[in-house]
C-alpha angles and dihedrals in degrees: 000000000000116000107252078231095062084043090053091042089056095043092052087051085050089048087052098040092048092046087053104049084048091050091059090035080055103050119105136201112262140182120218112189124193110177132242122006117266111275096211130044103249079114112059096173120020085203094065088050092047090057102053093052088059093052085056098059094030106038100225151123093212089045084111085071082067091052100093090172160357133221107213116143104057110013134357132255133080138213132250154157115286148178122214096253084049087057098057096037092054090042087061095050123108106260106026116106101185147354119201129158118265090250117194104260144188113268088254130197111206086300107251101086088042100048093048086053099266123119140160102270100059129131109279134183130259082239107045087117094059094060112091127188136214113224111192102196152108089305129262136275105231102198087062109128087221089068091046105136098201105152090006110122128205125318122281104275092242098068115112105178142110143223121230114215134187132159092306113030094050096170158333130252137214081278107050096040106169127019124169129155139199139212110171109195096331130117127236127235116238100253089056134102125234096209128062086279101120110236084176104055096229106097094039085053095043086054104047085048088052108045103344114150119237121287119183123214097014115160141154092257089308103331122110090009108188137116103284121228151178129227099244104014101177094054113098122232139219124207134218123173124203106148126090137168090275095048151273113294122218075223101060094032090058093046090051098052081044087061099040103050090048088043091064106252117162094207132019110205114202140178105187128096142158131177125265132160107217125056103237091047102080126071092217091053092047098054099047095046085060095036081049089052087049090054094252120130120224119204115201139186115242080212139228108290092107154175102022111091123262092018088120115126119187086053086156108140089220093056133076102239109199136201132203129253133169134249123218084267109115131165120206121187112205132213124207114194127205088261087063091249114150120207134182136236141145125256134115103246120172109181134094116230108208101208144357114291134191116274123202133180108249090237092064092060098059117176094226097177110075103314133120088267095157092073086040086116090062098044093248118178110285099359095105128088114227100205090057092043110035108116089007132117106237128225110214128187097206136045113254134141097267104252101132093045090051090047088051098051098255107159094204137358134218111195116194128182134131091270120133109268102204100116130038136217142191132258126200091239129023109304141157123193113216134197108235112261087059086052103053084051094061089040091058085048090060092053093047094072146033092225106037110174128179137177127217112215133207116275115259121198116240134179112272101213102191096061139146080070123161094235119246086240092059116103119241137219164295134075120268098180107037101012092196102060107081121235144227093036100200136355131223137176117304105156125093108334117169101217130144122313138195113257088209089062120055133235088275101031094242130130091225084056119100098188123105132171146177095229128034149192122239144146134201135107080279083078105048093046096068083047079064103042091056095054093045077056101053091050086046086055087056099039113029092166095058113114115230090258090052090051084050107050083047090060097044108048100048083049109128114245122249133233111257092198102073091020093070085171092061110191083348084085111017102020115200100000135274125322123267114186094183096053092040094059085069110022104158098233134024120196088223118199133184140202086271091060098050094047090053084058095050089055084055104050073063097263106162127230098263100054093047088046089062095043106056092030090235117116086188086069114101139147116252142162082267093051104033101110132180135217101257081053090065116111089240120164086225144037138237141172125181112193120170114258108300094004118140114222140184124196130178123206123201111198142169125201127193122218110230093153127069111354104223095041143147121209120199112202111229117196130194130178145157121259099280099053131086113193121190119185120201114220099009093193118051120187130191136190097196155031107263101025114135127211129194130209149161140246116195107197119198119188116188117211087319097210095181140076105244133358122175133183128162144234121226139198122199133162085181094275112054134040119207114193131199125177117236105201130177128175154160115267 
């Protein structure tokens, strides 16, 4: 008989065996992520370094079994094999920012065409490849992999234009078909290039956005990792620079729409504005009334003055004016103080601090000594004294791009004011920028103790779970110069989108920056108008007939609607909803307009004879009883009536929409609007027989003593397949 000895020795292998068959059973894949590559070569080989990390936490020689991979190109960590207990012990050595587990996701782009319901595998046309686009910008930087033209063939027979080559823009691609660029007069700083090449990043990034090809595995240095796109890829693109680092000129701006429309561009795609209150003073103005004559649609931003009301620029009738908007992409910095206390702000921050470091308020580090020390509390230039803040994380009490706290020697810098937080930007050195509250907290922390210290960790992206949200940057409505025709007239997404960069920029734009990168983060209206322009594109690659009116009242009425409640500002800031490119390729019913409509406004807005007859070029043209429109006659895609407080108001539309959806169709209109506002549609039904046939109605809009700032309601049209959405607005002027 076997010793119980013998019996208790074999159960106790079977225990092991078993617990250790249940500790590998147990063992999950898991990312560990720890920020940039190492800049010098005490690493030779991140593996080896990854291996060893792992011996640390399992405790043997086979733990390299358990290593799967290694970053080791772009950023550094590695994946592996884990316990629970592994996981916590490697999260808590130095420098290691997170471990997460390697979840099963969805294959991403970088996020914006897919959020607004636009990926890659849609439907395209056959022709994508003929539609060019003119991008009027900072330049391009060729090398980009975005611009690569890899399977594209020569250029549509219709182009015309040129590229202008020198030393370092040698020449253009089947991609880049066209680049020119203009300085009238100004003078060039000595890091620009006097040829189409961007020195500033946001051409280069405008352009990728709009018809850059597919990159896989594009990031800003890890963050936002995805495959990069633009709208329409397999559309070529033609480059006009105008801006410089002293600015964009009315002149070169002019002599670059001058070129493109003659050139042949479908679509010209531009991010300047500037106010002006009459329609033919204004260079952008100027230029997409004449691309609109020559059937071209031009796509603008309404700027970044917001969110105060009536701050819109590019207010033009002819022109698609777009707001910005955000995705559910958010990035969150986080500080960590010495009392172990965690708190949260925005910023994309992209460096790894190693360790804990001093932190001091701005106002305590006065340059006494001939500086601007009485702005010392906002981190103003030269208020700052070094001695106090050399090797210290700064407290600032105003937002600003962190030059004086890198000339004094700061190693990191928390900004805090009342300012919306709903974007992020990036800073040349670790930064986080806090709302208030956060920031007197850590204020009080400071003043809690003689040694603070606090560490800035590296952003991490979150789900932003208000979006879509019309961002705080965004201008607002309404309209200064025709106050009935509502503005802006979409949204797209504006906010943080990774696309294309200059390598001769850096990651902040700023000169004191090192970094520099081949894809970037950035947000602005900027950003959400070549969302725009690629869709315009791709409904221009279905319909190449389509006049621009025709593109943009595709695009606006098959627009999503917005939520009011958390976009107090209603179409003042989103207008009439967020861009849908799929829908907009077949939208039912365009409100189509020509040169002839929008010179009958202007007779109207009170414009004489003479000055219409030089800018369209025609002496026959003169206002009459016949041609004297008015702007509720436009054949605009939305409605709007201003009235003064208490004030009762009736306004009659006159509007004509094409069929270009199902042939033999009926289409019932559907109205809804607030208390305040009577709406009357004449016909109500409206039946067509053909593709092409156009139908005209009436809607007759009544406000009561409107009391209140802003109401809105829509008309739609719909025959059961399509919906086609226009926004009713009324408000006080």
């Amino acid at each position: 008989m076997a010793s119980p000895f013998l019996w208790l020795g074999f159960i106790i292998c079977i225990l092991q065996f078993i617990s250790c068959q249940a500790s590998l059973d147990d063992r999950k894949t898991y990312i560990v992520y720890m920020g940039e590559l190492p800049k010098d070569d005490m690493i030779s080989s991140p593996s080896l370094l990854h291996t060893s990390m792992l011996q640390e936490v399992i405790h043997s020689s086979s733990s390299s079994e358990y290593l799967l991979h290694s970053y080791k190109n772009s950023f550094n960590g590695f994946v592996a094999k884990l316990t629970g207990e592994e996981v916590e012990k490697l999260s808590n050595m130095e420098g290691v920012v997170s471990v997460f587990p390697n979840e099963k996701m969805q294959l991403y782009t970088t996020k914006s065409w897919d959020f607004i319901g636009f990926p890659q595998e849609v439907e395209r046309s056959t022709t994508e490849s003929d539609i060019i686009v003119g991008v009027i910008d900072s330049g391009i930087w060729p090398e980009s992999a975005s611009f690569s033209d890899k399977g594209f063939g020569q250029p549509p027979q219709k182009w015309k234009g040129t590229c202008q080559t020198s030393s370092n823009f040698t020449s253009c691609n089947n991609k880049i078909i066209g680049a020119r660029y203009y300085h009238t007069g100004a003078k060039l700083d000595i890091n620009e290039f006097d040829s189409p090449r961007d020195s500033d990043g946001h051409g280069t990034h405008t352009a990728s956005i709009i018809a850059g090809g597919l990159v896989s595995g594009a990031s800003l240095l890890g963050l936002a990792s995805g495959t990069a796109r633009g709208g329409v890829p397999a559309a070529r693109i033609a480059v006009y620079k105008v801006c410089w680092s002293k600015g964009c000129y009315g002149a070169d701006i002019l002599a670059a729409f001058d070129d493109a429309i003659a050139h042949g561009v479908d679509i010209i795609s531009v991010s300047l504005g500037g106010y002006s209150p009459y329609y033919f003073e204004n260079p952008i103005s100027i230029g997409t009334f004449h691309a609109m004559k020559k059937g071209i649609l031009t796509s603008t931003a309404v700027g970044n003055y917001g969110h105060d009301r009536a701050t819109i620029t590019n207010l033009w009738p002819w022109s698609l004016s777009v707001a910005a908007r955000t995705t559910d992409r958010k990035f969150v910095t986080k500080v960590k103080l010495g009392n172990n206390q965690v708190y949260e702000g925005v910023s994309i921050n992209t460096f790894k601090m190693n360790a804990m470091y001093p932190i001091i308020h701005a106002r305590d580090a006065q340059n006494t000594t001939g500086g601007a020390s009485q702005y010392a509390s906002l981190c103003d230039e030269n208020s700052l004294n070094k001695s106090l803040i050399n090797g210290k994380i700064v407290l600032c009490d105003a937002l600003n791009w962190g030059k004086e706290a890198t000339a004094a020697g700061a190693v990191g810098m928390i900004m805090q004011d009342r300012a919306p937080k709903d974007f992020s930007l990036s800073f040349s050195l670790p930064a986080s920028y806090m709302d208030w509250s956060n920031g007197t907290e850590i204020d009080q922390y400071l003043n809690s103790t003689s040694k603070p210290t606090a560490e800035i960790q590296r952003s991490v992206e979150v789900k932003d779970e208000l979006a879509p949200l019309i961002v705080s940057f965004s201008s607002r409505g309404p309209n200064l110069i025709t106050r009935d025709i509502l503005k802006p007239d979409l949204s797209a997404p504006g906010v943080n989108i990774l696309a294309a960069w200059s390598e001769a920029s850096t990651v902040s734009e700023k000169k004191w920056d090192t970094r520099v990168v081949p894809y970037n983060i950035m947000s602005g209206t900027s950003m959400a108008r070549p969302h725009a322009s690629g869709a315009a594109a791709y409904v221009k690659s279905f319909h190449p007939a389509w006049s621009p009116s025709a593109i943009k009242s595709a695009l606006m009425t098959t627009a999503s609607p917005m939520k009011g409640e958390i976009n107090t500002d209603l179409e003042f800031a989103y207008g009439s909803g967020q861009l849908d490119p799929v829908k907009a390729a077949n939208p039912g019913l365009v409100y189509d307009a020509n040169e002839t409509d929008y010179i009958n406004f202007l007779c109207g807005e009170g414009y004489s004879n003479k000055k219409l007859q030089l800018i369209t070029g025609d002496a026959n043209n003169s206002c009459s009883a016949d041609t004297n429109g008015t702007v509720w006659a436009l054949n605009y895609p939305s409605f709007a009536v201003s009235t003064k407080y208490k004030v009762s108001v009736t306004r009659n539309f006159t509007r004509t929409v094409t069929n270009v959806g199902t042939p033999a169709s009926t289409y019932k209109a559907n109205v809804t609007v607030p208390a305040g506002i009577s709406v009357e549609v004449k016909p109500s039904v409206l039946s067509f027989k053909s593709l092409g046939q156009k139908k005209t109605f009436s809607v007759i809009v009544m406000l009561s003593a409107l009391d209140t700032e802003i109401i809105s309601g829509s008309l739609v049209w719909s025959d059961g397949v399509y919906q086609v959405r226009s926004p009713i607005v009324a408000y006080l002027y």
